[in-house]
N, CA, C and O atoms as a MOPAC input file, in Angstrom:
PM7 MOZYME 1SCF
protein

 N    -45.18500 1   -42.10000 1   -18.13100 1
 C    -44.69600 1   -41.00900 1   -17.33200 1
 C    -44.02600 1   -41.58200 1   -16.09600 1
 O    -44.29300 1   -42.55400 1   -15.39000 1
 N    -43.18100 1   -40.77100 1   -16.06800 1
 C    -42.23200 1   -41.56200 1   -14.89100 1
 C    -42.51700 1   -40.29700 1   -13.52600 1
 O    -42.60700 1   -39.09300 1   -13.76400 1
 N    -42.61100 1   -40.84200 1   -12.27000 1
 C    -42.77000 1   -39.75000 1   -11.12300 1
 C    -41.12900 1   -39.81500 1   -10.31600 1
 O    -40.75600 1   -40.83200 1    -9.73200 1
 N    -40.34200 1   -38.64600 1   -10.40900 1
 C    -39.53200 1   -39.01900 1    -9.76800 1
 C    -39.23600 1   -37.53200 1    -8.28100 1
 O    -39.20100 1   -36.33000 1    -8.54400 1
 N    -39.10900 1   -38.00600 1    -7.15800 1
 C    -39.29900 1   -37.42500 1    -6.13800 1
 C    -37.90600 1   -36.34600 1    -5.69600 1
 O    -37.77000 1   -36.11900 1    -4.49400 1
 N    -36.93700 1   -35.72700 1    -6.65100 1
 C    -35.32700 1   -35.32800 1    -6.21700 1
 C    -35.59000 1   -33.86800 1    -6.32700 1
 O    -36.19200 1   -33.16300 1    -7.13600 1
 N    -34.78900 1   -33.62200 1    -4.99700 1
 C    -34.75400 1   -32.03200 1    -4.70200 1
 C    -33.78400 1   -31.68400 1    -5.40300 1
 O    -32.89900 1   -32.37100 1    -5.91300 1
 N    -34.03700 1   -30.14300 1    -5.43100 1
 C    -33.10600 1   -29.31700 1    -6.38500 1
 C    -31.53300 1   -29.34000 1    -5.90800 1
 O    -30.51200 1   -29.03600 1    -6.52400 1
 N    -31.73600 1   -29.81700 1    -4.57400 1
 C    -30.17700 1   -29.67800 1    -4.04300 1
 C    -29.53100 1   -31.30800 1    -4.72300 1
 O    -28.48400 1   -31.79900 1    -5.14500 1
 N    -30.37900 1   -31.52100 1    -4.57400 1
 C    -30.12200 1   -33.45100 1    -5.30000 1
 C    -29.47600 1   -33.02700 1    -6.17000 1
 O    -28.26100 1   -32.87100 1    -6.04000 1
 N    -30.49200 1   -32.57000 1    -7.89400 1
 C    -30.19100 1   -32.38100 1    -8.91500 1
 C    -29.11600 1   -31.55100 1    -9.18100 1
 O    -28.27300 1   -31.82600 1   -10.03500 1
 N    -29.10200 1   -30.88200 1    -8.72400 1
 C    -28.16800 1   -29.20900 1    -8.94200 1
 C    -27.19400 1   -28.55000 1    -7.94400 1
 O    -26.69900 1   -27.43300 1    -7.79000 1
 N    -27.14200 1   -29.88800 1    -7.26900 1
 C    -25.96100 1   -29.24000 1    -6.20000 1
 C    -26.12200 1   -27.87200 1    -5.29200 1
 O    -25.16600 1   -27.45600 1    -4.63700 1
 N    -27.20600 1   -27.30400 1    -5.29900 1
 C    -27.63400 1   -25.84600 1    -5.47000 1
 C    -26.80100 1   -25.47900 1    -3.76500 1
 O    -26.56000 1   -24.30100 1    -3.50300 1
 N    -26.41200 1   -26.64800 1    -2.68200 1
 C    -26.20100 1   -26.53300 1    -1.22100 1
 C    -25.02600 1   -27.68300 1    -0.94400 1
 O    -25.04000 1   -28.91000 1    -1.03800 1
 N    -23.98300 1   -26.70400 1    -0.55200 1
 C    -23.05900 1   -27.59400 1    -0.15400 1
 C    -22.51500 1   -27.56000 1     0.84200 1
 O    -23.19500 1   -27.14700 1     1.78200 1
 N    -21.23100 1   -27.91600 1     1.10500 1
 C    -20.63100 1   -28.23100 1     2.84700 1
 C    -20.23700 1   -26.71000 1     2.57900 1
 O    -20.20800 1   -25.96100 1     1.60200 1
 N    -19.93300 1   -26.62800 1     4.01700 1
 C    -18.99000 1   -25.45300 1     4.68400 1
 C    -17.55200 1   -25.68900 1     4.09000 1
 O    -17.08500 1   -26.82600 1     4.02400 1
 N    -16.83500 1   -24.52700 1     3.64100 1
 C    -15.27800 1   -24.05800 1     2.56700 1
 C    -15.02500 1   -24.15900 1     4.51800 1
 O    -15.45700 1   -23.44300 1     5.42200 1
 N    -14.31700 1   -25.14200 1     4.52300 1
 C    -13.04800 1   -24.90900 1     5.72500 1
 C    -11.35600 1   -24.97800 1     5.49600 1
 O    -10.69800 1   -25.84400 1     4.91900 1
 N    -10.90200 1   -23.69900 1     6.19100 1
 C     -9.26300 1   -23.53300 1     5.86900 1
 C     -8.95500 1   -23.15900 1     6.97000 1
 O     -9.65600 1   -23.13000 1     7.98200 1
 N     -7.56900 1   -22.76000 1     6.79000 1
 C     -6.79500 1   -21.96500 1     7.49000 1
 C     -6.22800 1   -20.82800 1     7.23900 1
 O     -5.54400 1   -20.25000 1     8.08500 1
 N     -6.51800 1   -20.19500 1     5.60600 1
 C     -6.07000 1   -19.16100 1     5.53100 1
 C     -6.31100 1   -17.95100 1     5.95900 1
 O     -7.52200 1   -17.81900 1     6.13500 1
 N     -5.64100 1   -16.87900 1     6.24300 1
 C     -5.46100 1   -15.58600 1     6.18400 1
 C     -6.05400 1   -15.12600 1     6.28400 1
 O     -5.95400 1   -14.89400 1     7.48900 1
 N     -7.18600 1   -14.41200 1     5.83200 1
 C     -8.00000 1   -13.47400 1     4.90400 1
 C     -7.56000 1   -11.97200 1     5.05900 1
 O     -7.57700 1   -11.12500 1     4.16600 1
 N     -7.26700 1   -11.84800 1     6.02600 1
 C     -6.65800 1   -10.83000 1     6.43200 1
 C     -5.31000 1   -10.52200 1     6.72500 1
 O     -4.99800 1    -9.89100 1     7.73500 1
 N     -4.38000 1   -10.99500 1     5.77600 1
 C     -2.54700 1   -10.93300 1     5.81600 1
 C     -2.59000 1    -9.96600 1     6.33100 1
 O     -3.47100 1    -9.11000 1     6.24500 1
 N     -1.31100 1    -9.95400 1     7.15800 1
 C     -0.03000 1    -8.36000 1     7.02200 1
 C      0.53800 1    -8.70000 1     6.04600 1
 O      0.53900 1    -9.68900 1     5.31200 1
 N      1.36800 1    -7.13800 1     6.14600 1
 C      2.74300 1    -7.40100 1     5.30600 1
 C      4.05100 1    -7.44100 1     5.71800 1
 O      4.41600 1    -7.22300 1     6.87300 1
 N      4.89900 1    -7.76800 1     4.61700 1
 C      6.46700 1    -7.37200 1     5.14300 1
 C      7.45100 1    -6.92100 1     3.73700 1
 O      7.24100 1    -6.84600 1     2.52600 1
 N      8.56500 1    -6.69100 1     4.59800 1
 C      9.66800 1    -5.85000 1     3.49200 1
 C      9.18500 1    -6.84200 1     2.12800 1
 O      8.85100 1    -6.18200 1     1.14400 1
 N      9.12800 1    -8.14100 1     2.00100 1
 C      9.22600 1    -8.64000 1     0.84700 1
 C      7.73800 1    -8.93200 1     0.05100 1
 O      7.63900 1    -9.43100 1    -1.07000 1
 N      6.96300 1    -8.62900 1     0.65200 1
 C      5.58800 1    -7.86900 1    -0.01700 1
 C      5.70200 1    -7.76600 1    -1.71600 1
 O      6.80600 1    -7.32400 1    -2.03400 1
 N      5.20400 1    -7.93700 1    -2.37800 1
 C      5.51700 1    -8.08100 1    -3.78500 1
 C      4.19000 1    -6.67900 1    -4.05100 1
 O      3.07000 1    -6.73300 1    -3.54400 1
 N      4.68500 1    -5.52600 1    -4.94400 1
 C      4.16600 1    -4.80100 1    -5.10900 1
 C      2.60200 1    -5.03500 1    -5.96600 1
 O      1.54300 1    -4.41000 1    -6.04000 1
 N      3.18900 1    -6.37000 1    -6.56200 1
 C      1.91800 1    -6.60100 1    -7.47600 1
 C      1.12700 1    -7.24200 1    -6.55900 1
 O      0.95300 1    -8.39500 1    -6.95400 1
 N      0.67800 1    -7.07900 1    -5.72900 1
 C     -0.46600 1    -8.16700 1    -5.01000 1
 C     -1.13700 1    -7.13600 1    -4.02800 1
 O     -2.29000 1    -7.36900 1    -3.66700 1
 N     -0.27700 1    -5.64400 1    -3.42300 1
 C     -1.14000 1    -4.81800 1    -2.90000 1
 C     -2.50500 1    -4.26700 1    -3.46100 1
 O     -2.97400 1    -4.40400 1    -4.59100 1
 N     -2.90600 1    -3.74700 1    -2.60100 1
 C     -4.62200 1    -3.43900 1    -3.16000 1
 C     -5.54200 1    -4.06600 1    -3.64000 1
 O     -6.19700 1    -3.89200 1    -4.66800 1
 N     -5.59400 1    -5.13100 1    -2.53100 1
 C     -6.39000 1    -6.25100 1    -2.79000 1
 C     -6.17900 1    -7.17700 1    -4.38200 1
 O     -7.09400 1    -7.84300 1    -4.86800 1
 N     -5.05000 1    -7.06200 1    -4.90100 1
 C     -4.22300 1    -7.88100 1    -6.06000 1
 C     -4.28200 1    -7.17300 1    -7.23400 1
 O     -4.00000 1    -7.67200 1    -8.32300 1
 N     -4.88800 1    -5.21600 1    -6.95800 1
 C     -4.92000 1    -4.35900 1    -7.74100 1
 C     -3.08000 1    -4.33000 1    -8.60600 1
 O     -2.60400 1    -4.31000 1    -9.74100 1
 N     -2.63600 1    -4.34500 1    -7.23900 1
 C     -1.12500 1    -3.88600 1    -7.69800 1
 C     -0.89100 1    -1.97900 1    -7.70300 1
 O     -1.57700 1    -0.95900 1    -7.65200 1
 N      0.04900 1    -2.25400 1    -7.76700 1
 C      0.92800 1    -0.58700 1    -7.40300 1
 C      1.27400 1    -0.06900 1    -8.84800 1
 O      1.94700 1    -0.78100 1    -9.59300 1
 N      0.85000 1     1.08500 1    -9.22300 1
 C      0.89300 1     1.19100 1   -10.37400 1
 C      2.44100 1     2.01000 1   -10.39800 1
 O      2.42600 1     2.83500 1    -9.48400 1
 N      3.60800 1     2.04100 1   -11.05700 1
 C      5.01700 1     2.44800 1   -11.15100 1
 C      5.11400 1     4.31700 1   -11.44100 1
 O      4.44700 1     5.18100 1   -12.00900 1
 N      5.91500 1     4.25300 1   -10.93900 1
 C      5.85500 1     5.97600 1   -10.92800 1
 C      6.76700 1     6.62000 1    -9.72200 1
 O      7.23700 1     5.94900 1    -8.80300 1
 N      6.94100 1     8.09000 1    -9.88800 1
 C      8.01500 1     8.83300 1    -8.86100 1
 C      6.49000 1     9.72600 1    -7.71000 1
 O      5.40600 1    10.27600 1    -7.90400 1
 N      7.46100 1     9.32200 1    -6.46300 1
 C      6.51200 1    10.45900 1    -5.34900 1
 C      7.59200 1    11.49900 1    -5.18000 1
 O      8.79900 1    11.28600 1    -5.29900 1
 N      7.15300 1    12.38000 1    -4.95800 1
 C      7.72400 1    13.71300 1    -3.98100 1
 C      7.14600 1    13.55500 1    -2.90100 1
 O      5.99300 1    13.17200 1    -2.70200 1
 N      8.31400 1    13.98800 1    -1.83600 1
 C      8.28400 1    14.82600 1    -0.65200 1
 C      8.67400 1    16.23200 1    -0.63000 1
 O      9.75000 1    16.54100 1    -1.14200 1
 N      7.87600 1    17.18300 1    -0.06100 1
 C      8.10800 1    18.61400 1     0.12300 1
 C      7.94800 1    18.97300 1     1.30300 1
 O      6.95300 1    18.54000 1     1.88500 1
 N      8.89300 1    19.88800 1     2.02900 1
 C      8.51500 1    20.59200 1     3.42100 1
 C      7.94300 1    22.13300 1     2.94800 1
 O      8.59200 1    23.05400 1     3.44400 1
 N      7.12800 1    22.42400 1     2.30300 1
 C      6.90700 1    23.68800 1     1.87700 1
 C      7.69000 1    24.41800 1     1.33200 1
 O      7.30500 1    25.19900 1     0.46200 1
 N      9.05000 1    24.33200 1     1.73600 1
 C     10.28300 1    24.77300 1     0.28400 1
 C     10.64400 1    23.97800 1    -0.39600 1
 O     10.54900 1    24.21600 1    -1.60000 1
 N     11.17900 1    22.77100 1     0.00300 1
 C     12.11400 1    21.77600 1    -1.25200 1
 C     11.13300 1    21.11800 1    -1.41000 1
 O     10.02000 1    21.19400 1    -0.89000 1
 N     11.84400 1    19.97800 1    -2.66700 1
 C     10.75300 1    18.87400 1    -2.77100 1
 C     11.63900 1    18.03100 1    -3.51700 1
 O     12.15900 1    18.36200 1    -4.58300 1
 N     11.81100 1    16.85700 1    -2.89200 1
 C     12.78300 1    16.04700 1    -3.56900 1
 C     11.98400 1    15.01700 1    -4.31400 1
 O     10.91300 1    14.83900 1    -3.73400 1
 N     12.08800 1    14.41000 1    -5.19100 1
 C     11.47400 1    13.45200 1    -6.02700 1
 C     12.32800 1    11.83800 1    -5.74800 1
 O     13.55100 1    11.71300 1    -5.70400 1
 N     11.44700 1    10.86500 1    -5.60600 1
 C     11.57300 1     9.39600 1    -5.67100 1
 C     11.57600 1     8.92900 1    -6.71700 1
 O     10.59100 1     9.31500 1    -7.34600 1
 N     12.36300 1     8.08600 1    -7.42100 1
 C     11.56900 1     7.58400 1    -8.31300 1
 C     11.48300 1     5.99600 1    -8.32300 1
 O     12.51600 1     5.43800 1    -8.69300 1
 N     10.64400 1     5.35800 1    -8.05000 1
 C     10.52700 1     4.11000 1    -7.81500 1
 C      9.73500 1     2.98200 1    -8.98700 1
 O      9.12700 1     1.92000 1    -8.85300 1
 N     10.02500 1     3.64500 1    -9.88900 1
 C      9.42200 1     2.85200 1   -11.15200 1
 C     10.14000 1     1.43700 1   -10.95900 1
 O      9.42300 1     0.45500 1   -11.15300 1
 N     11.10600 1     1.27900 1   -10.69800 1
 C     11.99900 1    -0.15100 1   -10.77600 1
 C     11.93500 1    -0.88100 1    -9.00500 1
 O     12.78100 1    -1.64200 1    -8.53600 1
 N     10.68000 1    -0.36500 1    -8.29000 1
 C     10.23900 1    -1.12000 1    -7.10700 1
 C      9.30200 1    -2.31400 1    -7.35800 1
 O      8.16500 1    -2.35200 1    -7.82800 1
 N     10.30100 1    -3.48600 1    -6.80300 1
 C      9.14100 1    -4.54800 1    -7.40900 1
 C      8.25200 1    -4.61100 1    -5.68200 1
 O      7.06100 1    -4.92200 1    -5.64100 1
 N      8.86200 1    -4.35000 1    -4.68100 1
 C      8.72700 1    -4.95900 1    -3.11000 1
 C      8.54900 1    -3.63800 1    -2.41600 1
 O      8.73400 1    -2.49600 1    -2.83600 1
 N      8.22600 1    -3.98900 1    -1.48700 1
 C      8.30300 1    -2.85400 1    -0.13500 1
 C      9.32100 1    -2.53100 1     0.38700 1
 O      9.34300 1    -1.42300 1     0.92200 1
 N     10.66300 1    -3.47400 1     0.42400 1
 C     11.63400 1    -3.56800 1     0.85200 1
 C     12.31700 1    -2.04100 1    -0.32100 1
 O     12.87700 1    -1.09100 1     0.22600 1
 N     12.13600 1    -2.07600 1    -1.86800 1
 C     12.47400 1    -1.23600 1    -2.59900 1
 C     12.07100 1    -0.23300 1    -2.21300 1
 O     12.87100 1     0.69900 1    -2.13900 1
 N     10.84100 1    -0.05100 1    -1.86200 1
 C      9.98900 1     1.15700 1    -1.72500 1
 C     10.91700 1     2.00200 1    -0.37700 1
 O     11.47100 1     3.10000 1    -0.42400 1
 N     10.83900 1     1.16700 1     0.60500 1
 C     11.48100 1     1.68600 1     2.17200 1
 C     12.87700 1     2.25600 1     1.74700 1
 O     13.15700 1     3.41800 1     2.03900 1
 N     13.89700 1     1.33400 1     0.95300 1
 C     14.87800 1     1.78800 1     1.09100 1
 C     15.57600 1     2.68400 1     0.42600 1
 O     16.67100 1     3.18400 1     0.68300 1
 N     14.28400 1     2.97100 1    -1.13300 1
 C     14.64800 1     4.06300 1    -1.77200 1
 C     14.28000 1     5.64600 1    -1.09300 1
 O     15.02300 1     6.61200 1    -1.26600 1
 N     12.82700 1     5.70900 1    -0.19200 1
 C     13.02400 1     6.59300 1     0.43900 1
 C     13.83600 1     7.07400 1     1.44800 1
 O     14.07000 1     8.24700 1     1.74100 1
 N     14.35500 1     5.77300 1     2.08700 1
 C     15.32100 1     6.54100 1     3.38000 1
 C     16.18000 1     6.92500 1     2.67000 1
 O     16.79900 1     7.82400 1     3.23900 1
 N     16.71400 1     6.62900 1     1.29800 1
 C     18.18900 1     7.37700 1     0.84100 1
 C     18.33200 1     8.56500 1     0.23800 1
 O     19.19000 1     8.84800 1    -0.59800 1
 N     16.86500 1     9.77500 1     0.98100 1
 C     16.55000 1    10.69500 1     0.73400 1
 C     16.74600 1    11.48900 1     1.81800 1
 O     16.54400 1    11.00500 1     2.93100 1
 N     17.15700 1    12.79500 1     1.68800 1
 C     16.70300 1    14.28200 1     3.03400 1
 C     16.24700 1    15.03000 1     2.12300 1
 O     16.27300 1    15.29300 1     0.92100 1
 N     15.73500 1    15.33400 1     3.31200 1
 C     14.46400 1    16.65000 1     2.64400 1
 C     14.74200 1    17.88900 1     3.81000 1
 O     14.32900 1    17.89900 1     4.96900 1
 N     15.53100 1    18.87000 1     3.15800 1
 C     15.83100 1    19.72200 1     4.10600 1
 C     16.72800 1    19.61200 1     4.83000 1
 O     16.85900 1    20.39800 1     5.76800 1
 N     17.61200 1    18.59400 1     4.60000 1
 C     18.94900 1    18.15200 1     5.98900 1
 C     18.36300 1    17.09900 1     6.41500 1
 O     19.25700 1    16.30000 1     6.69200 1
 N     17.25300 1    16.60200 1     6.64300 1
 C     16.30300 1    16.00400 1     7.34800 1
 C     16.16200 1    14.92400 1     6.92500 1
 O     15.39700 1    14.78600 1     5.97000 1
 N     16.97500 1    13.55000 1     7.58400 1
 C     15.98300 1    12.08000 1     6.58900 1
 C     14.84700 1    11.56100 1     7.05100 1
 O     14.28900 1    11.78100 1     8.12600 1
 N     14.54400 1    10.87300 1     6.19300 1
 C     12.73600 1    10.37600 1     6.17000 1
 C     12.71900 1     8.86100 1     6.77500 1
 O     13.08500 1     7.86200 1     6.15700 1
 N     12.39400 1     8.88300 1     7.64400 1
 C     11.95000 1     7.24100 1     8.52400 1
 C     10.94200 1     7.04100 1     7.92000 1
 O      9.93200 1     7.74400 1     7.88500 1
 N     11.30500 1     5.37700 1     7.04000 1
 C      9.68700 1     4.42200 1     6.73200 1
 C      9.50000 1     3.28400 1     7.79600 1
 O     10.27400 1     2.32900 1     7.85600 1
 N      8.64700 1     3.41300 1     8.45800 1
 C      8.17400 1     1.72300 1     9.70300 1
 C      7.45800 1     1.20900 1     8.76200 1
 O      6.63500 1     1.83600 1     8.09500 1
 N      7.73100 1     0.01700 1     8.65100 1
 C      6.31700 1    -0.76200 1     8.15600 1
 C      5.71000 1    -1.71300 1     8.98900 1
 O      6.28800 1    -2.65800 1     9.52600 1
 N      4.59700 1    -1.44500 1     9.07100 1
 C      3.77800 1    -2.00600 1    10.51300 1
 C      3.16900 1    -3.14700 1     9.66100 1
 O      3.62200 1    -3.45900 1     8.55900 1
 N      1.98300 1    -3.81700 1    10.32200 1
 C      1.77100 1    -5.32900 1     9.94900 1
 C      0.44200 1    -4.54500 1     8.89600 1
 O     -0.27900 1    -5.27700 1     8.21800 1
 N      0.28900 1    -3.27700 1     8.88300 1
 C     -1.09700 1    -3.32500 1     7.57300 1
 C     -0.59500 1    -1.95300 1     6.78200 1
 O     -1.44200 1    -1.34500 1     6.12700 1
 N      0.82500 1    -1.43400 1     6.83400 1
 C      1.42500 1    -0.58300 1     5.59800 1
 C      2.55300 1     0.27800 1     6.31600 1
 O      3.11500 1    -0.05600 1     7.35900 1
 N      2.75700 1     1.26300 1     5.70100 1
 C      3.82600 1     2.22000 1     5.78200 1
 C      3.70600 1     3.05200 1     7.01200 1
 O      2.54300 1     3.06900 1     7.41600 1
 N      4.38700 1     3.62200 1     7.60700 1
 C      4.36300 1     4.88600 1     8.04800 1
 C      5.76100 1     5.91200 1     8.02500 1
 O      6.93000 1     5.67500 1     8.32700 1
 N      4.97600 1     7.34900 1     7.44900 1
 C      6.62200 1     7.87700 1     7.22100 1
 C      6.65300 1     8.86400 1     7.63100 1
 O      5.56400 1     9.43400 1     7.56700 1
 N      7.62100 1     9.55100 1     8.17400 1
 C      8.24500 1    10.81600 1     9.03600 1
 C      9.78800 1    10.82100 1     9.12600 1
 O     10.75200 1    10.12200 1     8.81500 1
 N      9.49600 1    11.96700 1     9.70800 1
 C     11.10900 1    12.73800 1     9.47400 1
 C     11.91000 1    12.10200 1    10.86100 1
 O     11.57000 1    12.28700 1    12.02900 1
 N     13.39900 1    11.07600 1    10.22900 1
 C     13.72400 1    10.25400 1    11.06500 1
 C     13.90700 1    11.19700 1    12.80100 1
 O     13.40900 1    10.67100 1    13.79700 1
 N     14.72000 1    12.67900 1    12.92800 1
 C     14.40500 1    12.94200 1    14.00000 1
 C     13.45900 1    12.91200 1    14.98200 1
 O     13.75200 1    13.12900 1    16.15700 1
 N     12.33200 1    12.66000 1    14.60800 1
 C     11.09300 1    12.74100 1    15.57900 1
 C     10.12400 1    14.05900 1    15.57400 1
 O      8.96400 1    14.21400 1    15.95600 1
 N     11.05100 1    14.91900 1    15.00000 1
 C     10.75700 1    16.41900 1    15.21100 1
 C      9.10400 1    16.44200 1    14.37500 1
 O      8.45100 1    15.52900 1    13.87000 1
 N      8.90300 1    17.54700 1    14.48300 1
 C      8.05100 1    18.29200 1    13.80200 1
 C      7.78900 1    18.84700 1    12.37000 1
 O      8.93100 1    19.24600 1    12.14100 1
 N      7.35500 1    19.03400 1    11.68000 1
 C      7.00500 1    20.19400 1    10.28000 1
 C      6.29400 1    18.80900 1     9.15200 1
 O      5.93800 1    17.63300 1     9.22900 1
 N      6.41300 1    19.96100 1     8.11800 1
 C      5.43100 1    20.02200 1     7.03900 1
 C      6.61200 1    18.44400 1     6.52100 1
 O      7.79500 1    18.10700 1     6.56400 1
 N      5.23800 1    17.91900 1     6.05700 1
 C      6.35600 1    16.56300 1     5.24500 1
 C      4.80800 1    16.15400 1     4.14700 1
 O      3.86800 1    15.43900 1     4.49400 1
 N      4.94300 1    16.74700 1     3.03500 1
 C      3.79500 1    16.52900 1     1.92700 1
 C      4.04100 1    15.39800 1     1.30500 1
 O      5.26300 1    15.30200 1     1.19300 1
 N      3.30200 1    14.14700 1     0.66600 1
 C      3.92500 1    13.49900 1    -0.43700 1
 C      2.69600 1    13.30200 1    -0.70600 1
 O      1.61400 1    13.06700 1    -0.16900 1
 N      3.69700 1    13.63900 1    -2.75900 1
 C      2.58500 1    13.76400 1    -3.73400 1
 C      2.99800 1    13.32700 1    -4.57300 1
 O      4.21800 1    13.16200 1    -4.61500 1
 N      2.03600 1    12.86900 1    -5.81500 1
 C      2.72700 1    12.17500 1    -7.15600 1
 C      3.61900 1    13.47500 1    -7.93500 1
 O      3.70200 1    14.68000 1    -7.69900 1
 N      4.28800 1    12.47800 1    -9.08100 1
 C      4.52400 1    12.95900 1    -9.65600 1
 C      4.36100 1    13.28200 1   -11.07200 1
 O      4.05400 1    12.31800 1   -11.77300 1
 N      4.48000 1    14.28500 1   -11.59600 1
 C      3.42700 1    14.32800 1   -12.94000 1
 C      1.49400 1    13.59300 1   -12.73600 1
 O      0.54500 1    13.92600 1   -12.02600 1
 N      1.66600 1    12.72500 1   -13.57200 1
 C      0.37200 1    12.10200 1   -13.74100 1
 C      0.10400 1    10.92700 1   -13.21300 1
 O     -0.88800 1    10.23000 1   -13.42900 1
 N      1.37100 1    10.62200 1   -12.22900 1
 C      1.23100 1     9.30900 1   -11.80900 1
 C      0.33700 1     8.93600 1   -10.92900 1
 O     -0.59900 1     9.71500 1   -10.74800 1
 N      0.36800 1     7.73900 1   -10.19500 1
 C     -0.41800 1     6.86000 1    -9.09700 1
 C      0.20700 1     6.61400 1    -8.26800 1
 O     -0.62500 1     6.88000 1    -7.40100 1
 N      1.14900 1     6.26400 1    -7.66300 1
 C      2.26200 1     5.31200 1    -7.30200 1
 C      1.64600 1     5.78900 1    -5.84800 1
 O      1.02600 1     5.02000 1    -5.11300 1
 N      1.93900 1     7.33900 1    -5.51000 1
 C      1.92800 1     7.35100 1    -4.22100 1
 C     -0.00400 1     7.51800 1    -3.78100 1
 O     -0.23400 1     7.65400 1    -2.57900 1
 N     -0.80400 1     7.50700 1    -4.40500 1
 C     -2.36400 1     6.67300 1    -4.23600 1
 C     -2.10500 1     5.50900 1    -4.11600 1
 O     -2.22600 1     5.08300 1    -2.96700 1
 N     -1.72500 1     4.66900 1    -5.01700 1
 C     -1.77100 1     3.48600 1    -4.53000 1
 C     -1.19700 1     2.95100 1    -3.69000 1
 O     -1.65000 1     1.82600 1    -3.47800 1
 N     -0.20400 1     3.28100 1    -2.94600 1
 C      0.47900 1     3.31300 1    -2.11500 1
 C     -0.53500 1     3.90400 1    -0.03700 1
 O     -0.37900 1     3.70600 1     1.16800 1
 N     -1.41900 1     4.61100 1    -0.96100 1
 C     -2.08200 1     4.87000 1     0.73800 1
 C     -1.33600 1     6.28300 1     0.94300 1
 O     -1.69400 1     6.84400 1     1.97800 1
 N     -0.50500 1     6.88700 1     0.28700 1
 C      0.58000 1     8.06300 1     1.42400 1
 C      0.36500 1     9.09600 1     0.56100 1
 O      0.89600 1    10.12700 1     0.97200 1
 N     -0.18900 1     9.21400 1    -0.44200 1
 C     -0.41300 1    10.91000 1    -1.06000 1
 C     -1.04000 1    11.60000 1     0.05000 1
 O     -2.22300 1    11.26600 1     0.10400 1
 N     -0.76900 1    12.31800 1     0.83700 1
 C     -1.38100 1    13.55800 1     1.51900 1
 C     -1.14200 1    15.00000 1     0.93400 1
 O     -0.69000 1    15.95000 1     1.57300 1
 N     -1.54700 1    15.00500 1    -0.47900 1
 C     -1.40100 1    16.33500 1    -1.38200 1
 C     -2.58800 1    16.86400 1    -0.73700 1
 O     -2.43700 1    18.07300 1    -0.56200 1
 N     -3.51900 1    16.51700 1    -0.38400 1
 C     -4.91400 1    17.24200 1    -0.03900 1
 C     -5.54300 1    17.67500 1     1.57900 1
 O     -6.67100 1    18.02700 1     1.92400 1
 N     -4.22500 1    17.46400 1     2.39000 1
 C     -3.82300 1    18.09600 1     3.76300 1
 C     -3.25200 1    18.94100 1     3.87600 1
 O     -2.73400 1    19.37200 1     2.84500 1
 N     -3.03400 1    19.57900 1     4.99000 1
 C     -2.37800 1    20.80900 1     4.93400 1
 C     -0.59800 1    20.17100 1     5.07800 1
 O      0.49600 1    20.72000 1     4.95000 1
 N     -1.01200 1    18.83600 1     5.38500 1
 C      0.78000 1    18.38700 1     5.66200 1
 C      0.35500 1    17.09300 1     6.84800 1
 O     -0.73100 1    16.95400 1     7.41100 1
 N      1.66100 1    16.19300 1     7.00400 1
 C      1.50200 1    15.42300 1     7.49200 1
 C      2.82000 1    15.02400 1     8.35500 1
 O      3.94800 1    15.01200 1     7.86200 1
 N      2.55500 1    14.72600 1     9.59700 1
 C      3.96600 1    13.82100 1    10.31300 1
 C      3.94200 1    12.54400 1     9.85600 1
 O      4.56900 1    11.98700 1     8.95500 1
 N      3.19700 1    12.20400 1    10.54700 1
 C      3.34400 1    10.45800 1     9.41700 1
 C      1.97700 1     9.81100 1     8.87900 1
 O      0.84800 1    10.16400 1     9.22000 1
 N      2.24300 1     8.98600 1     8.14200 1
 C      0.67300 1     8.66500 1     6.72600 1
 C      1.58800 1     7.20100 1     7.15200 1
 O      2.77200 1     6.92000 1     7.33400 1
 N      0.09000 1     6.38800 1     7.18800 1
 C     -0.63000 1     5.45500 1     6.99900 1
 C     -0.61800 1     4.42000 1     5.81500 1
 O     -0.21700 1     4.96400 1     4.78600 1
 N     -0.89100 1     3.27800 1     5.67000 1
 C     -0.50700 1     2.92400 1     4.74600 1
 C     -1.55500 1     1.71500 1     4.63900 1
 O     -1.32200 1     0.80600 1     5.43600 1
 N     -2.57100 1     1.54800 1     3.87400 1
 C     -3.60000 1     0.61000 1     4.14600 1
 C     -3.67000 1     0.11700 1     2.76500 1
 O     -4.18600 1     0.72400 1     1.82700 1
 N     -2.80200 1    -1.66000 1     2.69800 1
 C     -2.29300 1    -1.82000 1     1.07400 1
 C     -3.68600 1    -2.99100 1     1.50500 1
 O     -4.73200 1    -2.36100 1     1.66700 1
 N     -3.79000 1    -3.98600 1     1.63400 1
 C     -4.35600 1    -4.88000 1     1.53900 1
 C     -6.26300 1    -4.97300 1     2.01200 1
 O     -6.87900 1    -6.03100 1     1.88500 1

């Protein structure tokens, strides 16, 4: 019989050094944001949003958005009501309103059965309405 004296961290590695980096953990984003990596690397699932001011409702359709940069610039090339739609994108998502500054109803909701604008952070179908939505991708 042999006596041998080795801890489990010996044998089995069970304890190791401290993971030191420099990364991130907490990115922003920007226009070139790759759609597949939002939601924590869920990804953006493809699909059309609407905007409605309580009468119209114009439809997006952004199935062919690979970036944020797509996303922003397919909505500004929208009015809703006479009215165009300002997207900011701040360092943790979207924010959108009606480029005047003004006031009223600005809804966005999917379309049909889609996701796009859930995953996205900006469906406010379940408010009474919104000036500007938030956008919390990462």
């Amino acid at each position: 019989m042999l006596s041998s004296n080795v801890t489990a961290d010996d044998a089995f590695g069970a304890i190791s050094e401290k993971v030191l980096g420099t990364v991130d953990l907490n990115p922003s984003i920007d226009l070139d944001t790759p759609l597949s990596v939002l939601n924590r690397g869920d990804g953006v699932r493809r699909g059309a949003i609407s905007f409605s001011n309580g009468i119209e409702t114009v439809e997006v359709d952004l199935s062919n958005a690979h970036n944020l940069a797509d996303v922003v610039e397919q909505i500004e090339a929208r009015q809703l009501g006479g009215r165009e739609i300002d997207v900011v994108l701040s360092p943790n998502g979207l924010q959108i309103a009606y480029a005047d500054g003004g006031i009223g109803l600005l809804r966005i909701e999917e379309v049909g059965s889609g996701n796009m604008a859930a995953d996205l952070g900006i469906n406010n179908s379940g408010s009474p309405g919104s000036l500007r939505r938030s956008l919390a991708v990462i």
